[in-house]
VOFI-545724 format. One record per residue (C-alpha): residue number from 0; residue in one letter; x negated, y negated, z negated. Coordinates in nm, 2 decimals. Last residue first. Example, Ala and Ser with C-alpha at 12.3 -4.5 7.8 and 13.67 -1.06 7.14 Angstrom:
# residues 2
k,r,east,north,up
1,s,-1.37,0.11,-0.71
0,a,-1.23,0.45,-0.78
//
This chain:
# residues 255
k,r,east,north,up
254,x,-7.89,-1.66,-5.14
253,x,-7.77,-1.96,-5.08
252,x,-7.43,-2.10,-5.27
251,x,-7.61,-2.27,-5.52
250,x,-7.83,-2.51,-5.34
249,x,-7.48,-2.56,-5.13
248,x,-7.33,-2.70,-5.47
247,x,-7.64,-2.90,-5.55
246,x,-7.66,-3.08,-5.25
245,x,-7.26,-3.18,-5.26
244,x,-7.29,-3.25,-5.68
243,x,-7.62,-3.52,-5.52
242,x,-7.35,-3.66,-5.23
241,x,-7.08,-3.69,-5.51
240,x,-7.34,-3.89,-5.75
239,x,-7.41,-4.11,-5.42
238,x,-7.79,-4.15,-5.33
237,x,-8.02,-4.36,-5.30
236,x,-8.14,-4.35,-5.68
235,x,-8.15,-3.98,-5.61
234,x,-8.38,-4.05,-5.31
233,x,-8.63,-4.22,-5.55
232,x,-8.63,-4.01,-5.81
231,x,-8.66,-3.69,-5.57
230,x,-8.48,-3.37,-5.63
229,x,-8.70,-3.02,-5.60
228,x,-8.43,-2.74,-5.59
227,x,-8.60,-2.38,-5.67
226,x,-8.57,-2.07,-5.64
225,x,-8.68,-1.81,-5.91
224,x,-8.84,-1.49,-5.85
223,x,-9.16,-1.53,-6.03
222,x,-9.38,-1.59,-5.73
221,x,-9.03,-1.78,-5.63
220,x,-9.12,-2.04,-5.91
219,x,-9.49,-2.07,-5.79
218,x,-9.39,-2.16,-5.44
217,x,-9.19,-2.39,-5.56
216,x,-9.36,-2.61,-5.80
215,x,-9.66,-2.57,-5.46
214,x,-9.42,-2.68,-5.24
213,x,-9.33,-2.98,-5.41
212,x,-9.68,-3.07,-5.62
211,x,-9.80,-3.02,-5.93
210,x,-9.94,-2.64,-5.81
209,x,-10.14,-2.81,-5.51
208,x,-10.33,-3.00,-5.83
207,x,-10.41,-3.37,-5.80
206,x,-10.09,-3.52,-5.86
205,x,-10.13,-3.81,-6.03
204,x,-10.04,-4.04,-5.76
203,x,-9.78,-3.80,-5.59
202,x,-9.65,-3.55,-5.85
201,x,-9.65,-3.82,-6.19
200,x,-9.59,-4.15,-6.00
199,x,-9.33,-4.06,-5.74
198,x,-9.10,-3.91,-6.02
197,x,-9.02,-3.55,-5.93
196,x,-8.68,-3.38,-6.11
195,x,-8.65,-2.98,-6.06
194,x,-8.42,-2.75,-6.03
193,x,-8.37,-2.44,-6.12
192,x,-8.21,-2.12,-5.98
191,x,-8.20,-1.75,-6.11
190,x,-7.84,-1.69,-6.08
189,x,-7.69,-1.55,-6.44
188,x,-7.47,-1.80,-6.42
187,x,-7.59,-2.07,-6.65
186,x,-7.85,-2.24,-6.35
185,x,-8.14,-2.37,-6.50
184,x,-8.25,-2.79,-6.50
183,x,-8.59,-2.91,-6.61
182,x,-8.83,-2.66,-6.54
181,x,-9.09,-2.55,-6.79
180,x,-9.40,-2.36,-6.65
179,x,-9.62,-2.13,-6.84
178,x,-9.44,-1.83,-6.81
177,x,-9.10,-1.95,-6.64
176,x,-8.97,-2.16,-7.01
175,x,-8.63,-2.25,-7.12
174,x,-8.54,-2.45,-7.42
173,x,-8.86,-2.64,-7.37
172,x,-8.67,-2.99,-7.41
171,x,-8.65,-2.94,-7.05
170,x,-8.39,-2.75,-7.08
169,x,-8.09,-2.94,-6.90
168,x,-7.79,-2.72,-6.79
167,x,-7.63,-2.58,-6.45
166,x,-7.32,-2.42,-6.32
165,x,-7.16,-2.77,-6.21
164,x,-6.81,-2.92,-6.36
163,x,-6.81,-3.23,-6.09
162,x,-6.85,-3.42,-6.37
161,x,-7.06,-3.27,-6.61
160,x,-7.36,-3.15,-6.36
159,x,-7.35,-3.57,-6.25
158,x,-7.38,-3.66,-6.61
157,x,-7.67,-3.45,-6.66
156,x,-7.83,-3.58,-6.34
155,x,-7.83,-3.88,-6.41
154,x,-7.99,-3.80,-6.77
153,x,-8.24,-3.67,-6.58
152,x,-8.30,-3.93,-6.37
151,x,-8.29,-4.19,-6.69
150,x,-8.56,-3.95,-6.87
149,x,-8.44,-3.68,-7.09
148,x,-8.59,-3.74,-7.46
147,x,-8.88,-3.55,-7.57
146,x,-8.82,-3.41,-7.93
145,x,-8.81,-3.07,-7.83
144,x,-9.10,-3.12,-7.54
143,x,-9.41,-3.03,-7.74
142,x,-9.24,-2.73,-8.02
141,x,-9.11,-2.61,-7.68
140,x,-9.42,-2.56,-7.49
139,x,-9.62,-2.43,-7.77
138,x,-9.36,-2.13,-7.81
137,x,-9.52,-2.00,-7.53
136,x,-9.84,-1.95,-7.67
135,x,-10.10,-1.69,-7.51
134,x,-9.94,-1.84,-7.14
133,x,-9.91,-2.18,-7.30
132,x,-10.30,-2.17,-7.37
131,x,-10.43,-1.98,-7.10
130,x,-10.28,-2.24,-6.84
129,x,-10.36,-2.51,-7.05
128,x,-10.71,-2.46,-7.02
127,x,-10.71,-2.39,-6.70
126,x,-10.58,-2.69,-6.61
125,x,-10.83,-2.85,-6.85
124,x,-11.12,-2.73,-6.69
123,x,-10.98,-2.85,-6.34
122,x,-10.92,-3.16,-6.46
121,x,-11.26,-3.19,-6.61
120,x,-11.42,-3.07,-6.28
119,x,-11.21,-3.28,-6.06
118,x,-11.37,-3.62,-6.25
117,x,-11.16,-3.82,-6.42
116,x,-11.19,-3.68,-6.76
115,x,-11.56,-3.69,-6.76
114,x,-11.81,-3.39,-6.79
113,x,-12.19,-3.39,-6.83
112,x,-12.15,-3.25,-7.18
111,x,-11.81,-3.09,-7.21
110,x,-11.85,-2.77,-7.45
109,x,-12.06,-3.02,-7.64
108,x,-12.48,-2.86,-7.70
107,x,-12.53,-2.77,-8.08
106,x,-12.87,-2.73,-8.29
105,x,-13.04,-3.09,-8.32
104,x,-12.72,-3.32,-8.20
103,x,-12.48,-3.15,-8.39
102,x,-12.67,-3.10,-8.70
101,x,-12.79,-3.46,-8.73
100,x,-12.51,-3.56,-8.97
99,x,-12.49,-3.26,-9.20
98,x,-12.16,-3.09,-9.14
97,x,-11.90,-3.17,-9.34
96,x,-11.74,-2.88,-9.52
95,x,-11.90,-2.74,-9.79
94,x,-12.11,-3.07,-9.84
93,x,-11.80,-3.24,-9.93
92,x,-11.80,-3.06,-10.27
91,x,-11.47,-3.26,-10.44
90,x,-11.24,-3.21,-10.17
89,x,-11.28,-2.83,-10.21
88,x,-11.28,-2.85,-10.53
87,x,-10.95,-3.02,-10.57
86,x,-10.79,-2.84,-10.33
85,x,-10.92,-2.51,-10.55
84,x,-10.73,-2.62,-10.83
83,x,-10.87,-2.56,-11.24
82,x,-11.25,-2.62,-11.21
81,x,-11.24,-2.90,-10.96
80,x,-10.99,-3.10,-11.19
79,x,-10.64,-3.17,-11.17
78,x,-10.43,-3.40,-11.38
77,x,-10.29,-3.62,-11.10
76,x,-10.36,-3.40,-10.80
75,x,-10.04,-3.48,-10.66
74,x,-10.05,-3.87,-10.73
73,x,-9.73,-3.99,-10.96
72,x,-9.49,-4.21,-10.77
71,x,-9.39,-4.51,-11.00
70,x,-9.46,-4.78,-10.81
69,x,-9.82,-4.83,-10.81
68,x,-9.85,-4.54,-10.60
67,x,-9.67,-4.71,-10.31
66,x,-9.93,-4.95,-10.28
65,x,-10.10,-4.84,-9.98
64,x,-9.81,-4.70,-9.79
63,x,-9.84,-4.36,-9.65
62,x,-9.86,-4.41,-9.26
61,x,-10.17,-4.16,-9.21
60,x,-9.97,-3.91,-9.43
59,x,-10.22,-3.66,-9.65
58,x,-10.07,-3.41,-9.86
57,x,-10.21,-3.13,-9.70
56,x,-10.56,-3.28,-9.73
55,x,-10.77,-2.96,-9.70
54,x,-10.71,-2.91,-9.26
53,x,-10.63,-3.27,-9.15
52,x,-10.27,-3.34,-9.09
51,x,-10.04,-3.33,-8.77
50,x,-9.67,-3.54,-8.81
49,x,-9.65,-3.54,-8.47
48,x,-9.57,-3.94,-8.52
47,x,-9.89,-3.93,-8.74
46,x,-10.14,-3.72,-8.48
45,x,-10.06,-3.98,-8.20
44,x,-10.18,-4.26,-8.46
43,x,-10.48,-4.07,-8.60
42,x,-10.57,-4.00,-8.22
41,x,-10.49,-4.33,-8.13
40,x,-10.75,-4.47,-8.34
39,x,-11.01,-4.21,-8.31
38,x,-10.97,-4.35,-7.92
37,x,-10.82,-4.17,-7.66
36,x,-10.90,-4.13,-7.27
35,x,-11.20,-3.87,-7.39
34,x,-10.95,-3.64,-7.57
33,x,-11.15,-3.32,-7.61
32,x,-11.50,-3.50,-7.70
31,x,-11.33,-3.73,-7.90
30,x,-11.12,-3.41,-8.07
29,x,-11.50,-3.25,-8.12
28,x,-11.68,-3.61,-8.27
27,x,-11.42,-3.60,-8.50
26,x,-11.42,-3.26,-8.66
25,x,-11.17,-3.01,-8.57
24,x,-10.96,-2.84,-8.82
23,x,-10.59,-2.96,-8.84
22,x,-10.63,-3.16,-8.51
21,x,-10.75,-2.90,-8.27
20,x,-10.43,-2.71,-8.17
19,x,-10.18,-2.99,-8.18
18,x,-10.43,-3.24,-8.03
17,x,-10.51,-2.99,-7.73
16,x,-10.11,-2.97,-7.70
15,x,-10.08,-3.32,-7.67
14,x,-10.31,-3.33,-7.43
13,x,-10.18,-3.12,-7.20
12,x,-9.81,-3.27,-7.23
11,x,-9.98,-3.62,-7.17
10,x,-10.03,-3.91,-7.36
9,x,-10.01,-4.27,-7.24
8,x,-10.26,-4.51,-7.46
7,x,-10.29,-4.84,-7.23
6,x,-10.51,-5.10,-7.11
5,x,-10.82,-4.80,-7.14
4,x,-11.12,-4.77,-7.35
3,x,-11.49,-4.74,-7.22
2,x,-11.70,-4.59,-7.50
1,x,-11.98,-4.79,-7.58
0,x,-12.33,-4.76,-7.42
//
């Protein structure tokens, strides 16, 4: 049966991260098996704009154009053979590193046979997952978000800190991190306070963890002795900027 594909190609923190880990050296059939919402297509794709390439092709761009050879650029392995560059060989002998076609099937069983994506299971797998991953990794969390663009709440919000002169910053471009978690807003006076943005779509219809919702973000934030201010997108759109700087300011002032 073939592989149901979905209307659209979203990509999540999480999965993101899976294809940063996995892409260099994974074979195909193991990042499907990881990414099960994704196509090799959008893999490839997703893997480009992260600028990710395929373990022995360092030189390898999945938007190169076709003809631009015929230009003038000369071809990095342009004079090379097998016995003087160890690429070369190593591209050369495919057998040394593609695994013989019925190999997988005969001798190896998928880490997720019998799982699905949307299934609690699978979730739950990857929460883990991720858990252990940015908690071994912390660094992952910034290298995902520092090109990520604050969304229009956000940027709200960063307007509203700058005029009414407010003891808070954005960082959640990864600049700040509370073990695994990245909030989107810390306080710059040494209080530990954050606050956090909630879109209705992300922590109520995809929500399917206690820890992805509102009292579970800040239950989990005072664990590490942080408190936290949860701000809805849809009461913020309600909402004055002056009666957003008021909420803020008495955020602050409790102890």
């Amino acid at each position: 049966m073939a592989k149901s594909k979905l209307p659209y190609s979203y990509w999540t923190v999480e999965e993101i991260a899976i294809l940063q880990k996995m892409y260099s050296a994974s074979y195909q059939d193991e990042l499907l098996n990881s990414l099960p919402k994704h196509t090799w297509t959008a893999i490839k794709t997703e893997a480009g704009k992260l600028k990710l390439y395929r373990k022995g092709n360092p030189f390898h761009h999945h938007h190169v154009n076709k003809t631009s050879f015929k230009k003038g650029i000369i071809s990095w392995d342009k004079g090379l053979s097998k016995n003087t560059d160890k690429r070369v060989a190593s591209m050369g002998n495919r057998k040394n590193h593609l695994p013989n076609k019925g190999s997988f099937k005969k001798n190896r069983v998928p880490w997720n046979k019998g799982l699905h994506w949307w299934t609690d299971e699978f979730r739950k797998w990857q929460s883990e997952f991720m858990k252990k991953l940015f908690a071994e990794n912390p660094e992952i969390i910034r290298k995902i978000r520092k090109n990520e663009k604050p969304t229009a709440p956000e940027r709200k919000l960063i307007d509203i800190i700058s005029k009414y002169n407010l003891p808070y910053k954005y960082v959640g471009d990864g600049n700040f991190t509370v073990q695994h978690l990245n909030p989107d807003f810390v306080n710059i006076n040494g209080k530990k306070k954050l606050i956090e943005i909630f879109g209705d779509y992300y922590h109520t219809t995809l929500a399917t963890e206690w820890a992805d919702t509102e009292l579970g973000k800040i239950m989990i934030y005072n664990s590490f002795g942080f408190k936290c201010l949860v701000l809805w997108d849809h009461d913020m759109a309600k909402m004055t900027d002056n009666k957003i700087a008021t909420l803020i300011r008495r955020f602050d002032r409790r102890r």
